[in-house]
Each structure stands twice: as C-alpha cells, then as structure tokens.
VOGU-3710 file (C-alpha; in Angstrom, 3 decimals, decimal comma):
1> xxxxxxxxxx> -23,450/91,089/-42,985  -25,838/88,622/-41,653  -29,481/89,176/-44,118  -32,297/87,778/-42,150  -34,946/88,365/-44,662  -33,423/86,356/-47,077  -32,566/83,228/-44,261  -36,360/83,978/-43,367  -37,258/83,327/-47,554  -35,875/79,739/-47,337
11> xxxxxxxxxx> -38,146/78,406/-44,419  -41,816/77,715/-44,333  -43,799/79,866/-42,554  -47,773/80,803/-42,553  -46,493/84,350/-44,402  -44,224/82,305/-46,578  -45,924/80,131/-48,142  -44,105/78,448/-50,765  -45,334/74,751/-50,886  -42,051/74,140/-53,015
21> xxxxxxxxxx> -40,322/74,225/-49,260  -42,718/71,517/-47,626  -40,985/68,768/-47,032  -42,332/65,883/-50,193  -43,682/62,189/-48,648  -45,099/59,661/-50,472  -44,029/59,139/-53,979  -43,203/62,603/-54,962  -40,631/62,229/-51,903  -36,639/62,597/-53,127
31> xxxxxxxxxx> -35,298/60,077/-50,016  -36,843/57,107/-48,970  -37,949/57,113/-45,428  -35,544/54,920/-43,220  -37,940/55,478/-39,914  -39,611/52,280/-38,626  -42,332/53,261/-35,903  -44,120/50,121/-36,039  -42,248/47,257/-36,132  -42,244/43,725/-34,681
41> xxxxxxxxxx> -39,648/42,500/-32,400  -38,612/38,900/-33,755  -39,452/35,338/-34,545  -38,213/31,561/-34,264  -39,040/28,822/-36,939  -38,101/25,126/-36,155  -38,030/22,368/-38,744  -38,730/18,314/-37,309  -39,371/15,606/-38,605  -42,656/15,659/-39,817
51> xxxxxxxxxx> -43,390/19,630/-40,662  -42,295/23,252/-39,183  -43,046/25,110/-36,579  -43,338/29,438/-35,978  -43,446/31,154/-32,901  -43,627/34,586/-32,704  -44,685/36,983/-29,939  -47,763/39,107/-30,567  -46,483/42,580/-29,987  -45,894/45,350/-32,718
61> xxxxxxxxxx> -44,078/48,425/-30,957  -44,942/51,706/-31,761  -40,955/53,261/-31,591  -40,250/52,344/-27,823  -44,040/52,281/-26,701  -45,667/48,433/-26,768  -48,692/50,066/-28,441  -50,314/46,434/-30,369  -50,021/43,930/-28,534  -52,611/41,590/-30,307
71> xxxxxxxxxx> -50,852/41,711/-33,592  -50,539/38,426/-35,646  -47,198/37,860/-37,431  -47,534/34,963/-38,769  -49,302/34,244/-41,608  -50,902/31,171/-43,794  -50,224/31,375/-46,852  -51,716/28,348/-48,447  -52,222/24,546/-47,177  -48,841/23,766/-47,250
81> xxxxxxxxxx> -46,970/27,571/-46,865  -46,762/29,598/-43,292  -44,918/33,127/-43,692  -43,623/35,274/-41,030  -41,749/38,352/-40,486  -40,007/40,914/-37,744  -39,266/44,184/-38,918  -41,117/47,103/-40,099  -44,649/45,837/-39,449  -46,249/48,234/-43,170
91> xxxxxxxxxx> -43,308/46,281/-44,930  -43,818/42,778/-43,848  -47,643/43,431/-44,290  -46,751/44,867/-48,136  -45,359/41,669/-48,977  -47,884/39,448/-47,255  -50,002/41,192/-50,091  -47,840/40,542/-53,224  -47,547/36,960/-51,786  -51,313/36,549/-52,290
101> xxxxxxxxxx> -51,750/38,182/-54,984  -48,698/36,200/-56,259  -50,212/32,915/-55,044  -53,608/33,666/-56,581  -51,794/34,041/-60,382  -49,860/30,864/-59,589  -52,672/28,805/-58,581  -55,952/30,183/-60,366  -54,293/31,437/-63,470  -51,350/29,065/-64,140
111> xxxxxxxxxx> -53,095/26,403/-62,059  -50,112/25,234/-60,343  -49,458/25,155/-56,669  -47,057/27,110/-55,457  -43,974/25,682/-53,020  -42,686/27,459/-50,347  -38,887/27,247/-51,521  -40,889/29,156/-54,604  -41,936/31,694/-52,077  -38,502/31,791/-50,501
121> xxxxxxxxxx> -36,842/32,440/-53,761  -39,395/34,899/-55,269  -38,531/36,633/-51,909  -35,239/36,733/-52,401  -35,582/38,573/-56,028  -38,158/41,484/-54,361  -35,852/42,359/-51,350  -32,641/42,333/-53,235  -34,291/44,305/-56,043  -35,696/47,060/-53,115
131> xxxxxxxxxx> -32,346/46,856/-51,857  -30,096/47,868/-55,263  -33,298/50,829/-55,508  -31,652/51,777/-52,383  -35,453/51,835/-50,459  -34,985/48,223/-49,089  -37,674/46,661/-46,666  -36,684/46,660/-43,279  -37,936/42,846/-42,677  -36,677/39,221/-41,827
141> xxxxxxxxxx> -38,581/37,058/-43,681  -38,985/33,266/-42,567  -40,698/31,083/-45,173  -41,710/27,061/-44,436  -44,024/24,433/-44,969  -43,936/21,591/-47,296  -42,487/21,117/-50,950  -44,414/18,507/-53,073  -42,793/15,622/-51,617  -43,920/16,455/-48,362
151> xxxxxxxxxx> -40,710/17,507/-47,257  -40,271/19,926/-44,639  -38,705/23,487/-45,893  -37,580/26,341/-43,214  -35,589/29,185/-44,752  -34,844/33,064/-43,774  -34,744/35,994/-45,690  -33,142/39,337/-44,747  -33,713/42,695/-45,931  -30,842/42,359/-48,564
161> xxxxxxxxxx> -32,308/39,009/-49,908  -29,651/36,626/-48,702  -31,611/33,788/-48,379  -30,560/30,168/-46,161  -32,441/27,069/-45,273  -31,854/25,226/-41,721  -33,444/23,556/-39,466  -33,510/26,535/-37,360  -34,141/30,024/-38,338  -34,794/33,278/-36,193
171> xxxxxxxxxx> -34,692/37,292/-36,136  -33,719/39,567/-33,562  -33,574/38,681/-29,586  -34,252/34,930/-30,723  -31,300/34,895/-33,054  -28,611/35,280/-30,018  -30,752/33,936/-27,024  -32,682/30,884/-28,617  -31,439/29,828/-31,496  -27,476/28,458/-29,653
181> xxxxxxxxxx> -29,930/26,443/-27,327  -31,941/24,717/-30,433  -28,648/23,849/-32,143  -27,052/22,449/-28,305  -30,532/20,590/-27,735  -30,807/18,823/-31,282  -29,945/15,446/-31,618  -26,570/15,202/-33,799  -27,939/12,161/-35,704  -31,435/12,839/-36,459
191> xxxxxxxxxx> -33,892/15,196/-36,568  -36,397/16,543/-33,814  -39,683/15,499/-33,264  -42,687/17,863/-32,938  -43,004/17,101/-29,617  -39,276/18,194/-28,667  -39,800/21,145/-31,032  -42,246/22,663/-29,313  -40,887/22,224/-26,315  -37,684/24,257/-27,455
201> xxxxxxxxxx> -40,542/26,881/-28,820  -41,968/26,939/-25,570  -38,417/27,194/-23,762  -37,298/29,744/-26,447  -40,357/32,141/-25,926  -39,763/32,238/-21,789  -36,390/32,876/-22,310  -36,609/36,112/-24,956  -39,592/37,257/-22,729  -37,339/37,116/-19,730
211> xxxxxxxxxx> -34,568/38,885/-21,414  -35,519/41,448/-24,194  -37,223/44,565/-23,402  -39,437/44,104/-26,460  -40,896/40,946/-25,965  -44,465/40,526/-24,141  -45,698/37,117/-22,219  -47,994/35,897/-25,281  -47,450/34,447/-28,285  -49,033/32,765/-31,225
221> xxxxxxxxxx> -47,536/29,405/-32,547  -47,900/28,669/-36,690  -47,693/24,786/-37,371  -47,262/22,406/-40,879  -47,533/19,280/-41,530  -49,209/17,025/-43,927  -52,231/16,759/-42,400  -52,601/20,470/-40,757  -51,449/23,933/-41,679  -52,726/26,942/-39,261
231> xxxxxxxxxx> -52,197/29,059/-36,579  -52,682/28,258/-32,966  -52,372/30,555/-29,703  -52,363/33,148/-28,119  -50,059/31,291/-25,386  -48,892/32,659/-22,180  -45,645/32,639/-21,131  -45,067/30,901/-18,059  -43,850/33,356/-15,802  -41,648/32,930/-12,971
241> xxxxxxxxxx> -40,434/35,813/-10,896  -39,127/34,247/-7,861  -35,858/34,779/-8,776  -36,071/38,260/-8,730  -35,496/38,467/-4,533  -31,819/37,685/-5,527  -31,366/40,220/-8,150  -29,019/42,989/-6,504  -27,034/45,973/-7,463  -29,773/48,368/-9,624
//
C-alpha cells in the first residue's frame, strides 16, 4: 500500500526540515558539479617567424544567453608568456591564479624565469591530476611566447592534459572552421610572417563570427615577440551582410 507520509519524510519541505536532505555544494558536496554556465566560446594561437600570436573573441556566455561580452581571455603572463583559455570561464580564471602565484615562487623566490614550455608542462600535470580526481577543468588551455633562446613556443592543453606544440593551435568553432585554412595558407617551406599571421587571425575571426552562434563581432588580439609582449584590441569584425539577399529556404 502506497505510505505517503513516509515518501513525504524523504523530501525537504518548510515542515520537514532536515538539513541532512539539502542538497551539499561547495566542498562538503559528494559529486563534482559538471554544469558550465559561464564559459567562453574558443580561441586561435598562430606561431611565425618572429613570436606568436592569440586571438580570441571577447564574449563569455552565460548557458545560451551572450551575457559578457567585454570579457578578456587572454592573459599576460610575464614578458615573454601569453595564456589563454575557452571553457568554463571560473576554471580558466582558477588557473590564471595558480599560474601567478606559480610564476611569483619561480621568479622572486627561486629567482629564475619561468618558460612558457614550463607553463605548458606544469599545465599538463594540474589538468591530468583534476582529471584522475575525476573533477577535471572544463578548459583548453593555449600556452606561447618565447623560451630563452628567443624561440617561438605555441602549445594546447585540454582538459585531460594532453598537451601538443604546432604552429597552429585552437579550441572550439576555430578548431574545424579556421584552423584547415591556416594549415592550406602556410607556406610548406618556411614559416609565416607576422604580417601573414595576422592576416589569417583577421580572416579566421570573420569567418567563426559568420558561422558559430557563439561568437560576437569583437575581439582582442595577444602578441610576442622579443621586443613586445601584450594585449591589443578590442577589434571589430568586418562585417559583410550582402550576401544574405541570396540566402533562401528558412
């Protein structure tokens, strides 16, 4: 026979109140929470011949809503390091802060100065060990700048810590819209210039803003080399709609 007062005992109720059957958040919480409401759509990093180059749009969504769209992904590390990130916007800001607090240890305690392949591996060991706690971060990482031979570095990180360096790297949209026209655009027997890369940045941006539903018409552009390191931008995406007359059939 069906009891309702004891189905009514095991829910919460303002005349029930057990806390013991609220659900637990935070660290006293028995699941890690899987949900990404903000999160940032995706990135492109391009290494030539003389430094790297980021580009990133400056939108974090808020689920399906384009709630921020002034948000800065990418982020200078030190004079030689640029970081960026698409993912769970809380996670990739959580590691932006152990990077500096990593990078202050490195270079105040142990006086050394820190490479980015450094920062590329030590990223590697965080993500894979959040990953075997089964509470991963929900990121792409994309580490470049210089080593200490002043040679360029460009390298990717997913959420599993599977780690690659290229002379293209991207997340999301970019991965499968912009990154087969880089590869089809390089030069087979040398490497791009920075004028021709940020061209293909410039290209790449239009394209994903064209063509992904969470992509917005500005962007901010990081850049390395050995004699700057910084981020420039907001850009605008140069938009052109006069296509859309020929568009038929929705």
């Amino acid at each position: 026979m069906f009891n309702s007062e004891r189905l009514r005992k095991n829910f919460w109720s303002p005349e029930n109140n057990q806390t013991d059957l609220l659900p637990k958040v935070g660290q006293d919480a028995e699941e890690p929470n899987f949900i990404m409401a903000t999160h940032g759509p995706s990135f492109l990093g391009i290494r030539f011949d003389k430094g790297i180059i980021f580009a990133s749009n400056t939108l974090v969504a808020y689920y399906s809503m384009l709630r921020y769209p002034n948000a800065q992904r990418i982020f200078k590390i030190s004079e030689n390091i640029l970081l960026t990130g698409s993912g769970d916007f809380p996670d990739i800001q959580s590691l932006k802060r152990l990077i500096d607090s990593k990078m202050i240890v490195e270079e105040c305690y142990k006086d050394r100065k820190v490479s980015p392949r450094a920062v590329a591996t030590w990223l590697t060991r965080i993500l894979y060990y959040r990953r075997c706690q089964m509470d991963p971060y929900f990121v792409a990482m994309g580490v470049g700048g210089l080593d200490e031979d002043n040679t360029p570095f460009l390298a990717s990180v997913d959420k599993r810590g599977c780690c690659y360096e290229d002379y293209v790297v991207a997340s999301g949209f970019v991965l499968h819209m912009a990154m087969p026209m880089v590869r089809e655009r390089k030069p087979y027997y040398r490497d791009l210039t920075a004028r021709e890369a940020a061209e293909l940045v410039r290209t790449s941006m239009e394209v994903v803003f064209y063509r992904d539903c969470y992509a917005i018409d500005t962007y901010a552009v990081g850049i390395c080399t050995d004699d700057y390191c910084g981020i420039q931008g907001p850009f605008r995406v140069a938009e052109k709609w006069g296509i859309a007359i020929d568009v038929e059939g929705y």
